[in-house]
N, C-alpha and C positions, 0 to 999 in steps of 0.2 A: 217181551222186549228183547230186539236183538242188539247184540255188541258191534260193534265197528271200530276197525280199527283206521286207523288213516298214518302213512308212512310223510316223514318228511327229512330230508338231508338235514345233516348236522352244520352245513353251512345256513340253511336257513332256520333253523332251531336258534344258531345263533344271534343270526342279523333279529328275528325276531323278539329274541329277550333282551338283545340294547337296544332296541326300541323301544320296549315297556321299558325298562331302568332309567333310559333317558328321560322318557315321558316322566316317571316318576320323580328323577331328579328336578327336573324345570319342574313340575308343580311343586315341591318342596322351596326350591328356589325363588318363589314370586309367593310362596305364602309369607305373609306379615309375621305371623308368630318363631319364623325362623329364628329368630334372636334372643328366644327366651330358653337359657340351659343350651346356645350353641360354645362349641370350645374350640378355639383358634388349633391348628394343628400344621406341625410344616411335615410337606411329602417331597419326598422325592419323584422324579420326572416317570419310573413307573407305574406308582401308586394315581399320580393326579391322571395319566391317561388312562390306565384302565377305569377313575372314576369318568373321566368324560366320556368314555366311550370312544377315543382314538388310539392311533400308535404316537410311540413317544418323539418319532418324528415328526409326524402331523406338528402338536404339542410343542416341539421343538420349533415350529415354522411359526406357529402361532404367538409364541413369544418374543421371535427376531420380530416380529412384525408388531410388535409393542401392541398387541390385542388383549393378552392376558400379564397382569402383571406378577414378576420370579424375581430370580436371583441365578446366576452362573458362578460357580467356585469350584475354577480351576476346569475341568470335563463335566462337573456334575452341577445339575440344575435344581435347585429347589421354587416351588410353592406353597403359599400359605393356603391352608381349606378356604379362608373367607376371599381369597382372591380367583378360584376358581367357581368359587358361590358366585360372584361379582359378574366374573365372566359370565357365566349362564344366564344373568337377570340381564344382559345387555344383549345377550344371542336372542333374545325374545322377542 
């Protein structure tokens, strides 16, 4: 058995692992048993976009535009986990 190697840019290494995490998050997100042992947690605006998979300006757009629901205090924005969960079960 021969080895093979196959070369891929680290932009596309990327794009493809938030794709899988994405994927994984929406299935996590539409399963039912979510709610059993979930723990409410607030993030701040770079924690919730690197869990979506955007920039925190995206994130930032998306909350002017009353799609995901936060909080603004002062420059900085918070989100709850279960309000970014929300959003994901409605992107479906």
């Amino acid at each position: 058995m021969q080895t093979q190697f196959v070369t891929i840019t680290v932009d596309d290494l990327v794009n493809v692992m938030t794709q899988v995490v994405r994927a994984e998050v929406q299935s996590l997100a539409t399963n039912p048993m979510i709610g059993e042992g979930f723990t409410d947690e607030l993030w701040d605006r770079k924690k919730a976009a690197e869990f979506l998979g955007i920039s925190e300006q995206t994130l930032t757009k998306v909350y002017l535009e009353g799609r995901i629901a936060g909080q603004k205090s002062g420059r900085k924005y918070h989100f709850l986990k279960s309000s970014i969960i929300q959003f994901l079960k409605r992107s479906n």
